[in-house]
N, C-alpha and C positions, 0 to 999 in steps of 0.2 A: 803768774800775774801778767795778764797784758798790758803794755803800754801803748796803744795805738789810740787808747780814747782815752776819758774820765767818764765819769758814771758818781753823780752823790747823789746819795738813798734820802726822801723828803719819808715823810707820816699820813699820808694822803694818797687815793690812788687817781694823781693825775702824773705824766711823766713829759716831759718836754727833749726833743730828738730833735739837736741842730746838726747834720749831716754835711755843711757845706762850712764849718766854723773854723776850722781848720787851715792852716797855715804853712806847712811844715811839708820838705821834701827832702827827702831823705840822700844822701850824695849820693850813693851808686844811676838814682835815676835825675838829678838834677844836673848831671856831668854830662847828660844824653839831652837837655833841653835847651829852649834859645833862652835871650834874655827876658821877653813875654813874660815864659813861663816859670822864669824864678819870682816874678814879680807879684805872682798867683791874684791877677787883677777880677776874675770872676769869681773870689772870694763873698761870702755874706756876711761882710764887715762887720764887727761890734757885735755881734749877738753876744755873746755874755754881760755886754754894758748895757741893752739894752731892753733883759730880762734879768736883772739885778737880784729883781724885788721876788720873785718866785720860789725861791728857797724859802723865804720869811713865812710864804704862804703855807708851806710842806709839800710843796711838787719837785719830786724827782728831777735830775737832769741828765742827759747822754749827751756829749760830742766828742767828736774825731779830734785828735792833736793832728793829721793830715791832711792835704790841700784838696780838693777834688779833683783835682790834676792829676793826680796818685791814684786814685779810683774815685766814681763817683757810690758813694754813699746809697745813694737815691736811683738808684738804676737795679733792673733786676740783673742776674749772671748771664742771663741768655742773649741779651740782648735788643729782646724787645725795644722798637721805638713808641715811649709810653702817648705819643702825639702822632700818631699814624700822618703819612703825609707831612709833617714840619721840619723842617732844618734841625735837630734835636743831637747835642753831645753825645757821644758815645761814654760807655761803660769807665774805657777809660780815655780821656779825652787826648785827641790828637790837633784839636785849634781852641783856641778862645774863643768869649762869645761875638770877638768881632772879626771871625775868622783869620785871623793871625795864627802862623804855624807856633804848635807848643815845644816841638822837638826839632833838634839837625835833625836835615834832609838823611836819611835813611836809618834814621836812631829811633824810630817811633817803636811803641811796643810791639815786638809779637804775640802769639796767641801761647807761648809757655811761660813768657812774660806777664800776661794778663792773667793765667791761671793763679802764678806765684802773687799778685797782687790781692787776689782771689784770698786767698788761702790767710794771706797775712794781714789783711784789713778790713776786706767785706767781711769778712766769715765772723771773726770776735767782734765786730762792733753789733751785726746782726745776730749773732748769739746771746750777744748781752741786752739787746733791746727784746729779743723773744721771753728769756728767763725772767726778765724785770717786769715786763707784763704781763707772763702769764704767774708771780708769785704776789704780785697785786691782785690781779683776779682771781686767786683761791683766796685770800686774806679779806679782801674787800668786796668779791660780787661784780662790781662793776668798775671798768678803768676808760681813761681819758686822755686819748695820745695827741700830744700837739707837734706837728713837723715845723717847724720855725725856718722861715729861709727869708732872705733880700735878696733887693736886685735893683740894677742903674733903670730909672725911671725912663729910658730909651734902649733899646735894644732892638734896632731893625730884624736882627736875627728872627728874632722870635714871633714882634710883633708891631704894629703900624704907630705911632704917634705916641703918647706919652700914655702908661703904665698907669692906670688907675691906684692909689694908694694902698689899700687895704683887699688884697687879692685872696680874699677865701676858697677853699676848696673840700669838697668831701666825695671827689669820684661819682658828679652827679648824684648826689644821695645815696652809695653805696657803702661809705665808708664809718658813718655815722649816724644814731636814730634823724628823723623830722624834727624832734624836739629840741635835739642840741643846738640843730642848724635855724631855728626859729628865734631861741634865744641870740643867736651872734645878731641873726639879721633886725632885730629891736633893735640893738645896742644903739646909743645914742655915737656916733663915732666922727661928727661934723667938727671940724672942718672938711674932714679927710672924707676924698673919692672912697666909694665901696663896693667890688662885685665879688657876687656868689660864681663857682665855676665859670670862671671868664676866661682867660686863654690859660690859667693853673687852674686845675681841676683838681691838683696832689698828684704828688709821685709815687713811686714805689714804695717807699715808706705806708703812705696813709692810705692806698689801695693794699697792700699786702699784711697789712695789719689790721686797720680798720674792719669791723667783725660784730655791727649790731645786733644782731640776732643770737650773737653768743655776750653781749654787753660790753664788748672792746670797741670805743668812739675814738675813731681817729678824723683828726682835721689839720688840713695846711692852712699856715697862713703866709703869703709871699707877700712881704712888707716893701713898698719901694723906698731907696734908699735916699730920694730925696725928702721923706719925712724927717731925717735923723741927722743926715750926712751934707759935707760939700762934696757933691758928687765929682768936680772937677779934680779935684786933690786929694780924694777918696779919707778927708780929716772927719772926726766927728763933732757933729756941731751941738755943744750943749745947750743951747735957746731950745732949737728945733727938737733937740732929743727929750728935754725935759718936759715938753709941749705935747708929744706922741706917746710918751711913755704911760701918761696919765692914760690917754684910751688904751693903749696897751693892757694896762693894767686892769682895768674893766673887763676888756675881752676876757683876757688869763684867770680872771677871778670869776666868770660866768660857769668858765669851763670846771674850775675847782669848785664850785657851787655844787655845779651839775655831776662830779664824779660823785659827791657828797649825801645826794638826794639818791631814798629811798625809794 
């Protein structure tokens, strides 16, 4: 049995894959980091409180009990930069997203270090989202992968001014039919900012699964965390959460609609 994730089985072939939800760093590598990085501040805060209601529905659920600081989930092994050209985390990260060193000066990982993180996190968590999708797709025909991630509605790093709310992505059309992404983009979802492939397009996850033409719809959505959260204190704000949660929940139930339709 692994313990580096949870994984509960819904009745429905939709599966929800939080990669970044994860908190947890293990001693032998947190004795090699600064205080940053115990502090695991580029975390996607709350996802489990924020997707409560999705079990009720019967969609599956994956996440890491580990930090992405440990390894990032959402990255391929090789190393690919999935943003050609951008400032972009490594595999396994060596700064936060506001360039803060993550480790003492000469503690960073090396490349047998990364393997062994390889072996012990990447590998069973992506084994377990392989198997769970592809026993949904012989059972049901067609599945519905959602990659759930947050993020501080400012991040120079990545990108200029403030984070549009509701950041969908499907690999420019690659990672999911027209029709799923037709449905999201209706959705009634005002107050909240809304772009399709805007600076998250999907990571690794939802490009390396997402699989239309074999009937595997994979979609991200990168929620900015001033929907939910006091971004300064990184607390969660119940007004603001119970406020997003409702169009949350529209989206998530579009998607379980849509794994459901014949």
């Amino acid at each position: 049995m692994n313990t580096s994730y949870d994984l509960s089985t819904g009745n429905i072939a939709m599966l929800i894959s939080m990669p970044h939800n994860g908190q947890l760093i293990p001693d032998n590598i947190a004795s090699k980091m600064t205080s940053i990085g115990h502090k695991v501040p580029d975390t996607d805060w709350y996802m489990d409180k924020l997707y409560d209601f999705a079990q009720d529905l019967g969609i599956s659920i994956i996440k890491p009990k580990y930090s992405r600081y440990v390894i990032d989930l959402n990255r391929n092994i090789d190393g690919v930069n999935l943003y050609p050209g951008a400032n972009s985390t490594e595999l396994c990260p060596t700064t936060a997203f506001d360039l803060s060193p993550l480790y003492i000066k000469g503690k960073e990982p090396d490349e047998a270090e990364i393997k062994r993180r390889i072996e012990c996190y990447w590998q069973p968590y992506h084994q377990a989202l392989q198997n769970t999708l592809g026993d949904m797709k012989a059972k049901y025909g067609k599945v519905v992968l959602l990659d759930a991630h947050s993020i501080l509605s400012h991040v120079p790093r990545f990108f200029e001014g403030q984070l549009p709310d509701f950041n969908f992505g499907n690999a420019d059309g690659a990672s999911c039919s027209s029709e799923l992404i037709d449905k999201v983009e209706q959705l009634d979802l005002s107050p909240y900012s809304t772009v399709v492939n805007g600076r998250f397009k999907g990571g690794y996850i939802t490009r390396g699964y997402g699989c239309p033409e074999n009937n595997i719809h994979a979609i991200q959505l990168e929620l900015s965390q001033r929907t939910y959260m006091d971004e300064s204190n990184e607390q969660y704000n119940e007004l603001k959460a119970e406020q997003v949660k409702a169009k949350l929940l529209a989206f998530v139930q579009s998607l379980a609609d849509f794994s459901q339709d014949k």
